[in-house]
C-alpha positions in Angstrom: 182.1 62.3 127.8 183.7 64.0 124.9 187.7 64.2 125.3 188.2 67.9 125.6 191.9 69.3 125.0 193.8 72.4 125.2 195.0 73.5 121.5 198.5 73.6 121.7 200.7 77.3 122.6 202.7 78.3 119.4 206.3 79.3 121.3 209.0 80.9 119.4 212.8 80.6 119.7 214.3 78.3 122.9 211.4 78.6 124.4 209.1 77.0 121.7 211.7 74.3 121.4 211.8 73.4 125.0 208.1 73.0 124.3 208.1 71.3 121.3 206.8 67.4 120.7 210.4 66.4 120.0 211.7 68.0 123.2 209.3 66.0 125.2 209.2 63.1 123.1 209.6 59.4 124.9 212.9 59.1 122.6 214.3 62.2 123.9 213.9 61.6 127.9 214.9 58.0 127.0 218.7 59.8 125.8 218.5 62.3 128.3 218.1 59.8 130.9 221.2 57.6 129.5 223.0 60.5 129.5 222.7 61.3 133.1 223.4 57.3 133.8 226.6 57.7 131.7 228.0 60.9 132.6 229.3 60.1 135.8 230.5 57.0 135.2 232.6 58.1 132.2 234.5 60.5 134.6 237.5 59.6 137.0 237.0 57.8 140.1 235.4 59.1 142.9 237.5 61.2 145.9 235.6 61.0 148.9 234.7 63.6 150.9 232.2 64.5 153.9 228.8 64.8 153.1 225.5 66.0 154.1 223.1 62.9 155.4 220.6 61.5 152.9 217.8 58.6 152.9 219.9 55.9 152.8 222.2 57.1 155.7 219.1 58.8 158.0 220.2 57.0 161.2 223.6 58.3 160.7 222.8 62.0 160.3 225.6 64.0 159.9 226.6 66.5 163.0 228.6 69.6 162.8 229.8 71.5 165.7 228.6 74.8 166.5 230.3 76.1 169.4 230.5 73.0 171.6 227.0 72.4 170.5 226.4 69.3 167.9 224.0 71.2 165.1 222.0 68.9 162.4 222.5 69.6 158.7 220.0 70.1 156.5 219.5 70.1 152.6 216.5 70.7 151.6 216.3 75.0 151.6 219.6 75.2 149.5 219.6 71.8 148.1 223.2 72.1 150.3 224.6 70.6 153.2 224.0 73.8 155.8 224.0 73.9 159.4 220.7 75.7 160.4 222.4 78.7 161.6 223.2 79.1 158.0 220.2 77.7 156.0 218.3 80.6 154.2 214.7 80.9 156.2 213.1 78.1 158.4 213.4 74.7 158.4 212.8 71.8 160.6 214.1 68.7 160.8 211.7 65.4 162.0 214.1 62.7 162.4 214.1 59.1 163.5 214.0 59.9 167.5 210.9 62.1 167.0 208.9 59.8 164.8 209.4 57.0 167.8 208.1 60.0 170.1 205.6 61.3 168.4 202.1 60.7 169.8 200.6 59.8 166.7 201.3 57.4 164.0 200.8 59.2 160.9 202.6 62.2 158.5 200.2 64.2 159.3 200.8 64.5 163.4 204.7 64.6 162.8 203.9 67.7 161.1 201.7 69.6 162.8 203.7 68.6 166.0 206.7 70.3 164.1 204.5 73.0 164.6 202.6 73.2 160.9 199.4 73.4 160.1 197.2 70.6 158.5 194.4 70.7 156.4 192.3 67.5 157.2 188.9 65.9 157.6 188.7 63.4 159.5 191.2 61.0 161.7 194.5 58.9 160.7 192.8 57.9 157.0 191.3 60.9 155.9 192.4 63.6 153.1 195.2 65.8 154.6 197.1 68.3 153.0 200.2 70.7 154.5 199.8 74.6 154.0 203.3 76.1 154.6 203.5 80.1 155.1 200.2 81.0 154.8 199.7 79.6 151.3 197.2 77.1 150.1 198.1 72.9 150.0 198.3 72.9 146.0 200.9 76.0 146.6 203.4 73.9 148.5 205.0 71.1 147.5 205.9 67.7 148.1 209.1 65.3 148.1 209.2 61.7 148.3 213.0 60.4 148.2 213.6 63.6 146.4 210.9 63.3 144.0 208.7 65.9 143.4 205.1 64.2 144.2 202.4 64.3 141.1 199.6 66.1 143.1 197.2 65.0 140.4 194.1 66.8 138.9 193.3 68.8 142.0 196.7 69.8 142.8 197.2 68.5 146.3 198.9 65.3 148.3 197.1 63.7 150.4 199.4 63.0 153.3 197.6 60.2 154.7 198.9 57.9 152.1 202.5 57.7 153.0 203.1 55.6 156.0 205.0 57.0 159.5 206.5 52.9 159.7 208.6 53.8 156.4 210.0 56.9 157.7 213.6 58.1 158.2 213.5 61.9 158.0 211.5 65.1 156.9 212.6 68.2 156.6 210.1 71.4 156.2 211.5 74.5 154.8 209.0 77.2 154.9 209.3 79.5 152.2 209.5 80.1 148.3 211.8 77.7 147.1 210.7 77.4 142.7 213.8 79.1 142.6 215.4 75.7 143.3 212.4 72.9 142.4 210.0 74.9 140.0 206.3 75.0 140.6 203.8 74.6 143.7 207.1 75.5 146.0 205.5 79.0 147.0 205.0 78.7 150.9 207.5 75.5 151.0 208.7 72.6 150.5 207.8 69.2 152.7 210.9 66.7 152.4 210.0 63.1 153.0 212.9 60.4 153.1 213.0 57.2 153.3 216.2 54.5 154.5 216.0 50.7 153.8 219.5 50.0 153.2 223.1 50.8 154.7 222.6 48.7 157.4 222.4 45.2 159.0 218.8 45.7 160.8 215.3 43.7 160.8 212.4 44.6 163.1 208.6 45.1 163.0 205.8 47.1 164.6 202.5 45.6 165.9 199.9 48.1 167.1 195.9 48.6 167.9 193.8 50.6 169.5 190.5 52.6 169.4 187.7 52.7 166.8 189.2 48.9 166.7 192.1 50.2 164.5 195.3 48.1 164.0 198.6 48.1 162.4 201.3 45.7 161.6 204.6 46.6 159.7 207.6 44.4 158.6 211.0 45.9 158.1 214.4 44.0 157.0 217.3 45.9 155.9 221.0 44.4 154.5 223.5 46.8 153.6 222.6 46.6 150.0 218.8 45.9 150.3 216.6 46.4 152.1 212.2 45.4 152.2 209.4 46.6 153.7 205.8 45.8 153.8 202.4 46.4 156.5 199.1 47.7 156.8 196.0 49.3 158.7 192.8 49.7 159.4 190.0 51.2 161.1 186.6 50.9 161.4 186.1 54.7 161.6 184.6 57.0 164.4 181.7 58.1 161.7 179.4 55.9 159.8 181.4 55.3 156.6 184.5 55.6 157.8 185.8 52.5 157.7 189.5 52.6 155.9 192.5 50.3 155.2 195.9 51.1 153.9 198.9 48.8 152.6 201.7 49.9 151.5 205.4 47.7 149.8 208.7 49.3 149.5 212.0 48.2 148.7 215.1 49.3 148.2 218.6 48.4 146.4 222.3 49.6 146.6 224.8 49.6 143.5 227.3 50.5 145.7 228.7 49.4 148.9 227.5 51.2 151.9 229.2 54.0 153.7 230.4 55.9 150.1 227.9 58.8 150.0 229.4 60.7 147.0 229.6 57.0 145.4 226.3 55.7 144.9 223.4 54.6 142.9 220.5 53.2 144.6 217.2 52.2 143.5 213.8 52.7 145.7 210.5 51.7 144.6 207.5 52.4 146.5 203.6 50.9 146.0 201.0 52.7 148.5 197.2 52.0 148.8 194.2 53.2 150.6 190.7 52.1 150.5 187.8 54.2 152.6 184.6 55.5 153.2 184.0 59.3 152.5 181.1 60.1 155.6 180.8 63.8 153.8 179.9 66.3 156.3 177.3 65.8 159.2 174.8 67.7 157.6 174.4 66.0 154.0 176.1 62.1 154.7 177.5 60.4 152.3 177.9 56.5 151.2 180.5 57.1 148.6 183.9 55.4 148.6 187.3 56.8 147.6 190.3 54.3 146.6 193.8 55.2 145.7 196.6 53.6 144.1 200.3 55.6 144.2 203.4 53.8 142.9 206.9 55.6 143.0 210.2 54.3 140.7 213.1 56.4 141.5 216.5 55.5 140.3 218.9 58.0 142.0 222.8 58.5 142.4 225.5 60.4 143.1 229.3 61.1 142.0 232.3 62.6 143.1 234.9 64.0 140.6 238.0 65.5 141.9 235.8 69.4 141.7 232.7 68.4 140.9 229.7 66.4 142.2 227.2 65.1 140.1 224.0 64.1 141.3 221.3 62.3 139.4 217.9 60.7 139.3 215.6 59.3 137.1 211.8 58.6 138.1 208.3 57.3 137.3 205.3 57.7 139.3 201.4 56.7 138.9 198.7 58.1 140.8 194.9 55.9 140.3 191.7 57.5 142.2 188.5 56.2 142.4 185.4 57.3 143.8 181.7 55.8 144.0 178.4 56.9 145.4 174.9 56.9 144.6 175.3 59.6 142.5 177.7 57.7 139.9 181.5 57.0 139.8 184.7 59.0 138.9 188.2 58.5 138.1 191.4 60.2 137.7 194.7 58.3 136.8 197.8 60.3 136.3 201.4 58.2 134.8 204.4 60.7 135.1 208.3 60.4 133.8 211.7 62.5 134.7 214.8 62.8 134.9 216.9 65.4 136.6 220.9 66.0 136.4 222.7 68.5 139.0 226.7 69.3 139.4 227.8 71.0 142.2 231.6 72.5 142.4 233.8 74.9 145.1 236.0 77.5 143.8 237.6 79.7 146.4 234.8 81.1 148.4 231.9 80.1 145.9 230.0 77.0 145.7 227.9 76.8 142.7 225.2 74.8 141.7 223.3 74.0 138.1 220.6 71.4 136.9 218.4 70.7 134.8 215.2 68.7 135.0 212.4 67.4 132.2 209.2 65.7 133.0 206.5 64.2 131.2 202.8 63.8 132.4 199.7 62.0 131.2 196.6 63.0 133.0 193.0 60.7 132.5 190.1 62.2 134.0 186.0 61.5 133.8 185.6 65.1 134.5 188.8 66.8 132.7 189.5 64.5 129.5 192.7 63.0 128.8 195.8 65.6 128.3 199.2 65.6 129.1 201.8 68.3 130.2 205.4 68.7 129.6 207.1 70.8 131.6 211.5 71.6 131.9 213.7 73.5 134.2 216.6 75.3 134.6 218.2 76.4 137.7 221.7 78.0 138.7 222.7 78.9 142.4 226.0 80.7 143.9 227.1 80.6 147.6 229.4 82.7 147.8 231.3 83.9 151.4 232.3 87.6 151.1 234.1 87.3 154.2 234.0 85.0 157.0 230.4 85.0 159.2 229.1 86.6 156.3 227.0 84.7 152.7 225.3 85.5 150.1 223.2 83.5 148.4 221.9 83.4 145.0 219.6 81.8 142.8 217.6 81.6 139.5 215.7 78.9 137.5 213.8 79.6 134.0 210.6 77.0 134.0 208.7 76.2 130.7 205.7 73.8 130.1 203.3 72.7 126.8 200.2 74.4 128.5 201.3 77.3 130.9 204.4 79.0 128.9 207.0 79.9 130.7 208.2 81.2 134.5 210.8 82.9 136.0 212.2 82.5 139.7 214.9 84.3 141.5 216.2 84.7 145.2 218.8 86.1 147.0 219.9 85.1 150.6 222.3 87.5 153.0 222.9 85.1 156.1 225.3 86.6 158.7 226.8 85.8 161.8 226.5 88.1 164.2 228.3 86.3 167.3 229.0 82.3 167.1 225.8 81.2 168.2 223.5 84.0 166.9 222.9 84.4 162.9 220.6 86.7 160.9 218.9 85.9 157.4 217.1 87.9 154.9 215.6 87.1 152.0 213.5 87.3 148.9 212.1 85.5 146.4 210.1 84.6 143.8 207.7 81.4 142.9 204.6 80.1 141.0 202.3 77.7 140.9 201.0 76.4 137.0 197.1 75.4 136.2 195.4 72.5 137.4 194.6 70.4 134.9 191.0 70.4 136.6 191.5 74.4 136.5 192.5 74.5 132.6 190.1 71.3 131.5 187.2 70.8 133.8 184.0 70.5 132.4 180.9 69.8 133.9 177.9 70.8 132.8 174.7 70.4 134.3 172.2 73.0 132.4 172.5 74.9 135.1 174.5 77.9 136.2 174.3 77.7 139.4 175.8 73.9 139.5 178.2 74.2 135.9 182.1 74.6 136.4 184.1 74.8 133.5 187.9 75.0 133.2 190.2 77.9 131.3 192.9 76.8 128.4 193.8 80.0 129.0 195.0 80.4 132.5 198.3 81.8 133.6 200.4 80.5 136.2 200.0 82.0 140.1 202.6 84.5 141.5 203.9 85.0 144.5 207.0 86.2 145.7 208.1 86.9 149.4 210.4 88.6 151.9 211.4 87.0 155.4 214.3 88.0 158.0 215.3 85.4 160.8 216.9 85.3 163.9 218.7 82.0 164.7 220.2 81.1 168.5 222.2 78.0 169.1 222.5 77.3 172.4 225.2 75.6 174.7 223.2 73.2 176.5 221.4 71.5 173.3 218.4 74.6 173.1 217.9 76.4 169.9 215.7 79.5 169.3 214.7 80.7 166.1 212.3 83.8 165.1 211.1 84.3 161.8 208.8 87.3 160.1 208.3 87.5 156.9 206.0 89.1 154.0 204.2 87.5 151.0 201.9 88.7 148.0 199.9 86.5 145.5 198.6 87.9 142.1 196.9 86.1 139.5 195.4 83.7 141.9 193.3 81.2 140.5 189.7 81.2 141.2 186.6 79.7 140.1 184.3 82.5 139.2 180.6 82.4 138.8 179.5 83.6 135.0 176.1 83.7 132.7 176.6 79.8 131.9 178.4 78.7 135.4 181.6 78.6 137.4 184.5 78.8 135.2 188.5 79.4 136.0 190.3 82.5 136.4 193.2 84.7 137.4 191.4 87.3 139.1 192.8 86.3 143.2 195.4 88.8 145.1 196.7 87.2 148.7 198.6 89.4 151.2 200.4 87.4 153.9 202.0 88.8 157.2 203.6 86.0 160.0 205.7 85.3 162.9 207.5 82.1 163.8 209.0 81.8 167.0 210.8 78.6 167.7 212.3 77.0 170.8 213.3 73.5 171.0 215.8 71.5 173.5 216.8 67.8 173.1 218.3 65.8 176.5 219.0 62.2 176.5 218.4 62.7 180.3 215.1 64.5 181.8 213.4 67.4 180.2 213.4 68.3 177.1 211.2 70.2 175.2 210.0 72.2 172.2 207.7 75.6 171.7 206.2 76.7 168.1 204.1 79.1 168.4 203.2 81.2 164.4 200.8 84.4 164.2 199.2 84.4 160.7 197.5 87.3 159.1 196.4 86.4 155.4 194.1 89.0 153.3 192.2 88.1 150.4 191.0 89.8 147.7 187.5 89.8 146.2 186.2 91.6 143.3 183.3 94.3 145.0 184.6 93.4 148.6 188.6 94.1 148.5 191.0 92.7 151.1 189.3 90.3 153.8 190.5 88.1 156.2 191.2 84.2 155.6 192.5 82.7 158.9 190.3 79.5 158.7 193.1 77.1 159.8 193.8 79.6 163.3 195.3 83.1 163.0 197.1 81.9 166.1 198.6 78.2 166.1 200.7 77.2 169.5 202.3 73.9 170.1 204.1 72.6 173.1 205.7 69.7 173.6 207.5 68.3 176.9 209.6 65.0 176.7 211.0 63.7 180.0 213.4 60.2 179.8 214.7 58.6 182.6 216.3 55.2 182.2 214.2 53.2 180.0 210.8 55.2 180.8 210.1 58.1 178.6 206.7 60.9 178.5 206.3 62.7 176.2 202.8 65.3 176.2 202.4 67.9 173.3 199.7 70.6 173.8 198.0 72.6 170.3 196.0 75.7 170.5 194.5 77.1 167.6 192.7 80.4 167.7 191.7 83.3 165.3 189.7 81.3 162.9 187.7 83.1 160.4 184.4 81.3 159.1 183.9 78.4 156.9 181.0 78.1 154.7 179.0 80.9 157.0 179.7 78.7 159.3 182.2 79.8 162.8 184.8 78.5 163.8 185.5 78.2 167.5 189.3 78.2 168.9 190.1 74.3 170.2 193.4 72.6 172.4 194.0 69.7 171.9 196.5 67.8 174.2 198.2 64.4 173.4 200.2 62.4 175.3 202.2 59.2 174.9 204.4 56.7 177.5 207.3 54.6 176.2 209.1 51.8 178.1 212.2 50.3 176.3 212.9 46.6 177.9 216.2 45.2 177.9 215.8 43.3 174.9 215.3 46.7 172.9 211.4 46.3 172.9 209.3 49.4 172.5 206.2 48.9 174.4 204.0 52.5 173.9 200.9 54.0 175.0 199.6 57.0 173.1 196.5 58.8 174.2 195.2 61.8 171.6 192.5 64.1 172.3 193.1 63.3 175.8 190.3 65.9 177.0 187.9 64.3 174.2 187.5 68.1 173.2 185.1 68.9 170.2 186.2 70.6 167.3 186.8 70.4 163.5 189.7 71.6 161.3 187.1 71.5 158.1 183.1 73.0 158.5 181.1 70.0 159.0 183.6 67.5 159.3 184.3 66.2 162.9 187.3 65.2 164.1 187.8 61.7 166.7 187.4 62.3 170.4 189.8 60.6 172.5 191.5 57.8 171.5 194.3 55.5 172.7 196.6 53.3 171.1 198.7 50.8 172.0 202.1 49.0 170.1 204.9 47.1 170.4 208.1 48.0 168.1 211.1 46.2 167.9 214.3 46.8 165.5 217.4 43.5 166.1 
């Protein structure tokens, strides 16, 4: 196929320097990244100081007290160490003692048990995709380790590719957050860390079940090292379902453990997946889908006597294949960055600047080969006018080679109103660029009906938003959060249908109303338990039609979890209702609950023995028209950490 290739933007001024060869030239990230190597090692010595919990210290998670209550910190909506009560919007925290609850074993359940919703199409291997706040799965973004995950061509991670075993910690912060990490952070921002160092620990998980799936995972960790390495399979619930994963990490410290504002550590992480795609029930398929995703990150920290400096330097690749019997496709995508941060307190301000650069190179049988440069800028103040009451406030300037340039601001009031009760408001602004299937597609069949063709001439999506939260910490361990909040899309892409076939274009508007209402209550003794239930209202906009509704994945989601512990025995049973679904494809979509339910039994020895039943009431239903999702299915495993 003939290599087709966006002419280049002219730009003017900064901005057509930022977007200039030499900018974004191999040479020039190679400096920038010495330069952000060097930098904090050429200033003094490091003072210590207390500091928020990160992924090599997840099983160490710093606590603050909040009114005789121990309250987690989190980091990921103000790229801050913040108590919840004062974290801008919603965010929830999966750590380490609700992975080893959870009934599943995959990214996927631990988020939709955190009450999210999930895009997916089949069982633990299939494509899954998180859609935070209403907005679609390429318009919320992903973090490995701090990374920001290459979505690829299509624009979306697929979730099923990252393994619960290596797990430490995710955070979700619902909400726009470009004004912090740039594009695809318009409904939020998934957080995934990962801990194989910091501590003197080996163990491993052995596990099979249903559909005659199995899993075996190998974990040693030193406190500068740290390895691990597994697999699964399945052979499916559908014909052609059949999958098998494998994934390798490792890990390595620079620095001695226990200095958080002291450290450079290195993480590498190689993920694979090979499976059948069964297509839906009414038009099978034989085709096969493998991918290949490999993350280098090289990340640190420093702590000057005002300042500290945070760094990382990356590389990612990202290699799909498909085959069927109607030929073969493949789309490879090789990305570089670097990013440099410095954060400082003076008097009641803490402010925060960065800057980030990133360099992609995109091969594609059905979009050409083309590459995108892309550069940030961001700026943050959090400032306490008086005590029990912040302000927060933020801007970043983006600018890429193929989408010019984009503007994001926000502003955060958070105030105490008692010591256990808060309220947040807040705005802000976000965007989401092209797809480089969206700008360079071309397929064309000689026929309209079956041609799509992509725009060089696409401008980024819009959105911007408005939320207010209520936030309730307890003094027996319960928490209760309430969230509503406002959005707006314009210049949503779309593939239109024209004289010579579907081609790209900014012609969407989105209006988004929701509710979140949050309760949740950790014991180490007998019940404990969580409630998330969300009422979604998104409108669409047509050309001839106007505003419709688009509810497909439940107007109405509910989620209910109850843990009970007693000695070494521990239940945990989490019920999901999802209701309000608007059609797919003509076709309806009927309300489903789903109810899950697992039994743990810790020996003496510090053995995990588990049973995990899901779909326990083998209910019918599908998330996706015409793809059906596993009846009830049981699991059993072993886990063991010394």
């Amino acid at each position: 196929m003939k290599e087709r290739k966006r002419e280049p933007v002219p730009h003017r001024g900064i901005t057509g320097f930022f977007c200039s060869g030499f900018f974004f030239s191999p040479l020039t990230l190679l400096l920038f990244s010495a330069v952000i190597l060097l930098t904090p090692a050429l200033l003094p010595a490091p003072v210590l100081a207390t500091e928020a919990p990160d992924a090599g210290e997840a099983d160490a998670v710093e606590i603050v007290e909040f009114d005789e209550v121990e309250e987690e910190v989190v980091v990921t909506a103000a790229r801050l160490p913040l108590r919840q009560a004062e974290t801008p919007g919603l965010t929830i925290v999966v750590d380490r003692e609700a992975i080893r609850q959870s009934t599943g074993k995959n990214l996927s359940t631990l988020i939709v048990e955190a009450g999210f919703p999930v895009s997916a199409s089949g069982g633990d291997f299939a494509q899954a995709s998180v859609q935070l706040g209403g907005f679609s799965a390429n318009q919320s973004l992903v973090l490995f380790n701090g990374v920001p995950v290459n979505p690829g061509p299509v624009g979306e991670v697929d979730l099923s590719l990252f393994p619960a075993a290596v797990l430490a910690r995710v955070e979700i912060s619902r909400g726009p957050l470009s004004p912090l990490y740039g594009a695809n952070a318009m409904g939020g921002v998934v957080n995934i860390e990962t801990a194989l160092s910091g501590e003197e620990r080996s163990g491993f998980f052995l596990g099979g079940g249903s559909f005659n799936s199995g899993e075996m995972d190998l974990f040693l960790k030193r406190e500068r090292w740290g390895l691990a390495a597994g697999g699964s399979s399945s052979a499916g619930y559908r014909p052609n379902s059949d999958a098998k994963k494998i994934h390798l990490s490792g890990e390595y410290s620079f620095r001695p453990a226990g200095k958080d504002n002291d450290r450079l550590v290195l993480q590498g992480h190689f993920l694979t997946k090979d499976a059948g795609i069964p297509g839906m029930i009414s038009s099978p398929s034989g085709g096969r889908q493998s991918d290949q995703r490999f993350i280098l990150n090289l990340s640190g920290k420093n702590q000057t006597a005002k300042n500290l400096w945070e760094y990382r330097i990356f590389t990612q690749s990202w290699d799909n294949q498909y085959k069927s019997e109607f030929g073969a496709d493949r789309h490879r995508v090789e990305g570089h960055g670097a990013e440099l941060s410095g954060r400082r307190e003076a008097g009641n301000h803490i402010l925060l600047a960065g800057i980030s650069l990133a360099y992609d190179d995109f091969s594609s049988t059905k979009s050409g080969q083309n590459n995108r440069s892309h550069g940030g800028v961001f700026l943050q103040d959090l400032w306490t006018l008086r005590r029990g009451l912040v302000l927060l406030t933020g801007l970043r300037w983006d600018v890429s080679s193929d989408y010019g340039a984009a503007l994001s601001p926000r502003v955060n009031l958070i105030k105490n109103l008692t010591k256990n009760l808060s309220i947040k408001a807040g705005y802000g602004r976000a965007f989401r660029p092209p797809t480089v299937n969206e700008l360079y597609w071309h397929e064309d069949y000689g026929n309209p009906d079956w041609n799509m063709f992509g725009n060089p001439d696409l401008r980024p999506e819009k959105g911007e938003s408005y939320d207010l939260t209520l936030h309730w910490q307890g003094r027996t361990g319960s928490t209760l959060t309430a969230g509503f909040y406002r959005s707006r899309l314009t210049d949503g892409i779309a593939w239109q249908q024209e004289a010579t076939g579907y081609i790209a274009q900014n012609v969407d508007r989105v209006k988004i109303t929701g509710l979140d209402l949050r309760w949740e209550r950790r014991t180490k003794n007998g019940y404990g338990g969580d409630i998330a239930y969300t009422w979604l209202n998104r409108q669409d906009w047509k050309a001839g039609t106007g505003y419709a509704k688009n509810t497909r994945l439940g107007e109405h989601r509910a989620a209910v979890g109850v843990t009970f512990t007693r000695g070494p025995w521990q239940v945990r049973t989490c019920w999901q209702l999802v209701a309000g679904r608007t059609p797919q494809w003509g076709q309806a979509m009927p309300d489903y609950g789903l109810l899950d339910t697992a039994l743990i039994y810790r020996t003496r020895n510090g053995y995990d023995l588990k049973l995990a039943v899901n779909n326990l009431l083998d209910t019918a239903y599908e998330i996706n028209a015409g793809y059906p999702m596993p009846g009830r299915n049981l699991e059993v495993s072993i886990y063991h950490a010394f």
